[in-house]
N, C-alpha and C positions, 0 to 999 in steps of 0.2 A: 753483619755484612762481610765482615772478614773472614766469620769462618767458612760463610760459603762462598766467598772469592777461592779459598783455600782448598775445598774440598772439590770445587768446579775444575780448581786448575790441575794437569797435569803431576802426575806423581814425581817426577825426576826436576820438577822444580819448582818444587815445595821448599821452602828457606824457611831454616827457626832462626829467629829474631830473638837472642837473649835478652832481658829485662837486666840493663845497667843497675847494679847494686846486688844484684842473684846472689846465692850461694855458690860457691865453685862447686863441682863434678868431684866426684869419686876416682880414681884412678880406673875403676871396672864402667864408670858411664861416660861414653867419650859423645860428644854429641855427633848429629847424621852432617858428614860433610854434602858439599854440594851434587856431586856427582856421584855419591852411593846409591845403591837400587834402595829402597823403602818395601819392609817385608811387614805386607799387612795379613791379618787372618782372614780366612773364607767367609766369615760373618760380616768384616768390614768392606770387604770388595762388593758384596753383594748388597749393602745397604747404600753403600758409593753412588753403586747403578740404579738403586730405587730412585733414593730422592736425586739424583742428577736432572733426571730428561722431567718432571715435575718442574722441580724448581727453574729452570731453564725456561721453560711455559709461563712461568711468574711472573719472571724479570722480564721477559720479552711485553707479556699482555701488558705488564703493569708501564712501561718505557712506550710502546703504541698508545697507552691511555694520556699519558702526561705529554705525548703527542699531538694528540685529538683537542687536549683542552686546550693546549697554546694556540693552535690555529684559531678552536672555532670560537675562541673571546672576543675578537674583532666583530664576528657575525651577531656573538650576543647579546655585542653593545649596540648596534644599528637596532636588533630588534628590539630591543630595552627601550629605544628611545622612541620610534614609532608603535611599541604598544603602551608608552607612557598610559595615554588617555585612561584605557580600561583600566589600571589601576590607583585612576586618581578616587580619593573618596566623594565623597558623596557631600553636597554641600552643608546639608543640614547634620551629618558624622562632623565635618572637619569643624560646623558651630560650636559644638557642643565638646569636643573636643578640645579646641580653644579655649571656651568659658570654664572648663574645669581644670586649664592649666592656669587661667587667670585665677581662680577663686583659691589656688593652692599659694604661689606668690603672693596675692594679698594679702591671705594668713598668715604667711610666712612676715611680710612686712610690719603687720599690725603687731605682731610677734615681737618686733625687736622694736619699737615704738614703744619709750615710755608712758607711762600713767600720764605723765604732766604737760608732753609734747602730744598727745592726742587729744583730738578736738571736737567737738560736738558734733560739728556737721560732718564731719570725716568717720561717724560713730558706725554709720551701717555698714554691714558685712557684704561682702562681690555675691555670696549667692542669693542672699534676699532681695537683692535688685536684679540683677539677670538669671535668677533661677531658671531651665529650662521648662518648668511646672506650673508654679506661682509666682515669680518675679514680678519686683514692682514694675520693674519696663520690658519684662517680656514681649508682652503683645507690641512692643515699639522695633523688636528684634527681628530681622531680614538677615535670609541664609545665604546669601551670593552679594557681591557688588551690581550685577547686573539688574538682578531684583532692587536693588536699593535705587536703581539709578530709573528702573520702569514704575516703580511704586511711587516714587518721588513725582518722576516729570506726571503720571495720570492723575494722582492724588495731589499734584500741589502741597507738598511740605517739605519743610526742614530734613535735611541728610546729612548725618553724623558720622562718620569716617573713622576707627581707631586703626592704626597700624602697629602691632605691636611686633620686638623682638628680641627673643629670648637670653639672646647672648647679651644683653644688657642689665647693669646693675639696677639702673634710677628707674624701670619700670616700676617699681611699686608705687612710687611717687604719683604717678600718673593714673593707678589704679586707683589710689585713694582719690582723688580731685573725680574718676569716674564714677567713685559712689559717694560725694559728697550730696548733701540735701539741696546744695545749688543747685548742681547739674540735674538731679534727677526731675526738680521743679521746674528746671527752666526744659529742660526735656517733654515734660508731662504737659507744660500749660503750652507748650508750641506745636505740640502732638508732632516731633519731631522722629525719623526714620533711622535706626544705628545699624549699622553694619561693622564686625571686628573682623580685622584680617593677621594674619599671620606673614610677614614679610619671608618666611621658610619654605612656603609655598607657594605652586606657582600664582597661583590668582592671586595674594598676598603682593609677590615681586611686578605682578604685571599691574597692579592698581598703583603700585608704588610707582613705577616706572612712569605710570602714565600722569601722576599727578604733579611728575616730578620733585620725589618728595628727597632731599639733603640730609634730614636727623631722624633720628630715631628714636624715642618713639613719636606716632604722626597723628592727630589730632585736628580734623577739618571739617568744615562748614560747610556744607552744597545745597545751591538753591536753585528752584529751577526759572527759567527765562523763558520770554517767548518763542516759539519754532522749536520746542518739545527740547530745548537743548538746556543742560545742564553747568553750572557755572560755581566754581571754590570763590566763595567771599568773605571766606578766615581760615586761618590754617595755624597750628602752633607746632612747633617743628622740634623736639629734643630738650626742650626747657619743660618745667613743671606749670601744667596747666591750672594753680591755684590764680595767681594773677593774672590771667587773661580770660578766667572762665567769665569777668564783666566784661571786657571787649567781644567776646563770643554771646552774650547777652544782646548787646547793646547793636549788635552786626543784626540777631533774628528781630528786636524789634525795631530795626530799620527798615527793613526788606520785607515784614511781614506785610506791611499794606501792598506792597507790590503784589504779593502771592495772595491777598484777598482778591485785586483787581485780577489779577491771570486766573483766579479759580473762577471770578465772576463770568468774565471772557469766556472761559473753557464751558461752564454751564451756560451760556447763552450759546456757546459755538452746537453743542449738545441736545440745547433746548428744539434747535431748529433743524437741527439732523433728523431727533422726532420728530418735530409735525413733518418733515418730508417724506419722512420715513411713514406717518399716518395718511396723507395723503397721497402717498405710493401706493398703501396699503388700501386705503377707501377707492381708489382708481383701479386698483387691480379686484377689489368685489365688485366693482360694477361693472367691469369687462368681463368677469365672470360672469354675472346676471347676464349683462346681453349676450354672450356667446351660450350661456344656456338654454335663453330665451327663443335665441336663432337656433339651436338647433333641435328645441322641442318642436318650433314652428318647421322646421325642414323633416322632421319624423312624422308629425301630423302630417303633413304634405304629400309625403310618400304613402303614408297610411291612405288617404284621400283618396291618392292615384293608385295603388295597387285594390281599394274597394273596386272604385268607378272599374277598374281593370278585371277583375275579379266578377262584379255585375256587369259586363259587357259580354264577358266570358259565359258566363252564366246563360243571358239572353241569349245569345248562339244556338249554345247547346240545346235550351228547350226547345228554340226553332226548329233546329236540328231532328231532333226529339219528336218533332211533336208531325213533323214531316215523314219520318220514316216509321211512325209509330203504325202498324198493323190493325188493319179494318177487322172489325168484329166479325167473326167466321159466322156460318149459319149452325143450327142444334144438330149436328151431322155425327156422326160417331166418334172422328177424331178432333174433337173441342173438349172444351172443359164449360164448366157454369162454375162459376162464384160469384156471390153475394159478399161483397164489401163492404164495411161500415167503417167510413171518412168519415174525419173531422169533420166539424161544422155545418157536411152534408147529407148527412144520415145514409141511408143505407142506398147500396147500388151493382145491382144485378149486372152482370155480362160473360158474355164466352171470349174465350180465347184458344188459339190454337195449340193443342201440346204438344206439340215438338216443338212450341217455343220457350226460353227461358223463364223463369218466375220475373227477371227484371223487367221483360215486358209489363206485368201488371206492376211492378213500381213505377216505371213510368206512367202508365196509365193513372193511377191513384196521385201520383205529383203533376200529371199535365191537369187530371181535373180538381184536383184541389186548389191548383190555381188559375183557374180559370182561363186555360188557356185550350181547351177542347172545343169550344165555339167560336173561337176566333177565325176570322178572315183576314189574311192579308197578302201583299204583293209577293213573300218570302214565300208562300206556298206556290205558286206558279211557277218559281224558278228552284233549282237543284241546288242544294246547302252542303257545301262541305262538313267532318263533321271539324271541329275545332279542338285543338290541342288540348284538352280539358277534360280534366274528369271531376265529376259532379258527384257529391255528395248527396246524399237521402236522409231528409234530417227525421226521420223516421222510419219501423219496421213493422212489418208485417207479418203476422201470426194467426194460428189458427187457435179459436175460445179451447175447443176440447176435441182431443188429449192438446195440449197446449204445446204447438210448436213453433220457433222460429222459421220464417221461411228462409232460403238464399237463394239472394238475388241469383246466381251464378248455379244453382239447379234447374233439371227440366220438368215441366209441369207434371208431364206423365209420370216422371219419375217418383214426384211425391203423395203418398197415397193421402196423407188430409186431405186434399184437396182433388185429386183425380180421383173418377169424373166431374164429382161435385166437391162444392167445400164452402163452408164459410171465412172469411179471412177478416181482422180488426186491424187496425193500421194503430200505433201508438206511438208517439214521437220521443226522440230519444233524450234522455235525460244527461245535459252536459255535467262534465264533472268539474 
């Protein structure tokens, strides 16, 4: 850094700083007093200019940068602290996590335990009881507090609380009593709920907080109460949990009869949610039936009134029909002759006029196939609108040979089957 303080600065005040203890000068080397010119080569002036305006870029960028950071550390601790969340882990990482910092101390403790101070029931190892795989109490193992505290109150069981911290020596004490064969029996036969926290983290500091817990390591009891609310009814707070693992015994078979009665309660409270819940369910299929029922009968109904509507429409029309249908012309030149063979009435000769349509003789063939050609009545004396309706032919009419359809909507004359003569078959239409 000196030497490019030295080489930045000014030539005419460049100062040599002799090193206290030197060799003295020659009588031929006098050193550069302050105010002599400095006679550099053409090589060195030109390499002066190179790295100057370079280096100069350096210190400026790099003096802007150490800049930058002073300011914006203020901003990146606000943001630090408001993006906490997104790097908190993940409850079932910070489990397992925990259990395999416990299972390293344990070892570590059993380690420095002699032969003759280790005890039988103290014998099993942290990770064949809490293995994340095969543990004895695994399946008794809940990843959150929160879990432990909804698993509890719905389940009705026992909640076991560990708060460990690391910066302590006598945890291991506390690890052994957690894999004693007491604890894990009285665990197992109470079908009890364990949660371990870490007081380093937050959900660790805030269970702490909230249990209000004084020592460390923390060691409690939770059971649940009426009104889904949950209650600490032992707690061991910084001492070693060998002598109190009977008082924590004797706390779950106090209380256990109580959490029989609350689980009873809860499945009777539950019992009857279902039948309401079945009779909810059988009230709403039978409103379904009758609102089914109603409105098959209201489709029928329409169905009903749009026939009736339909055969009213119908009757009209053949009135209609049957009113403006064209009198048989005489055997004159411009008629036709056909011979008809209807259904059910065998065969039937007449003329008709050809400059009339062919739908004349479908009418004709549907007035008299139903019987409505000898009819008399008051509708014929008086003038028939025709009605909005148009009228299907549930049958066609064709000629035997060469075999044609006829249409309705051609003119007689026009079709030579039939013009001047013709035979015609009516056959009814086949629905699909």
């Amino acid at each position: 850094m000196d030497y490019i303080q030295r080489l930045l600065r000014p030539g005419g005040n460049q100062d040599f700083q002799r090193i206290p203890g030197s060799f003295p000068t020659s009588e031929d080397e006098h050193p550069p007093t302050p105010g002599s010119p400095v006679h550099r080569s053409p090589f060195e002036s030109v390499t002066r200019v190179c790295l100057k305006i370079p280096l100069l870029l350096i210190y400026y960028a790099m003096a802007t940068l150490v800049l930058l950071i002073n300011v914006l550390r203020p901003f990146h601790k606000v943001w630090s602290f408001y993006d906490r969340k997104k790097r908190t882990l993940d409850h079932e990482d910070a489990l397992s996590s925990l259990l395999d910092t416990l299972c390293l101390e344990h070892s570590s403790q059993v380690a420095k335990t002699s032969a003759d101070e280790a005890r039988l029931e103290d014998s099993f190892s942290f990770a064949s009881i809490y293995s994340a795989e095969d543990g004895t109490l695994t399946p008794h193992l809940v990843p959150s507090y929160a879990k432990l505290l909804q698993s509890s109150s719905a389940q009705v069981k026992f909640g076991i609380v560990y708060l460990h911290d690391q910066l302590l020596d006598n945890c291991g004490e506390y690890l052994g009593a957690l894999c004693s064969e007491k604890f894990v029996n009285m665990a197992r036969r109470y079908e009890a709920l364990i949660w371990m926290g870490d007081v380093t983290t937050s959900e660790g500091l805030q269970v702490a907080n909230g249990l209000k817990v004084r020592k460390l390591p923390f060691l409690g009891l939770l059971a649940p109460k009426p009104g889904n609310k949950i209650q600490v009814i032992e707690a061991i707070e910084g001492e070693s949990p060998d002598r109190s693992l009977a008082g924590f015994e004797a706390k779950m078979a106090k209380f256990y009869q109580r959490l029989i009665e609350l689980r009873q309660q809860q499945q009777n409270i539950e019992l009857q949610r279902l039948m309401r819940e079945q009779q909810d369910s059988r009230y709403q299929a039978s409103l379904r039936q009758d609102q089914e029922r109603s409105r098959i009968r209201q489709v029928e109904e329409a169905n009903q009134r749009r026939q009736e509507r339909e055969t009213d429409l119908k009757q009209q029309w053949l009135s209609w029909r049957r009113q403006t249908l064209n009198q048989e012309p005489d055997s004159s030149e411009g008629s036709c002759r056909v011979a008809i063979r209807i259904a059910d009435q065998g065969r039937v000769v007449r003329h008709f006029d050809a400059k009339l349509p062919i739908e004349e003789i479908y009418a004709f063939v549907e007035l008299s196939r139903l019987g409505l050609l000898n009819e008399t009545s008051d509708t014929d004396r008086v003038d028939i609108r025709k009605p909005n309706y148009e009228y299907k032919y549930p049958f066609k009419l064709i000629t035997p040979v060469p075999r044609v359809d006829l249409d309705p909507q051609a003119i007689i004359k026009d079709v030579d089957a039939i013009y001047p003569s013709g035979n015609i078959v009516m056959e009814f239409n086949i629905a699909d």
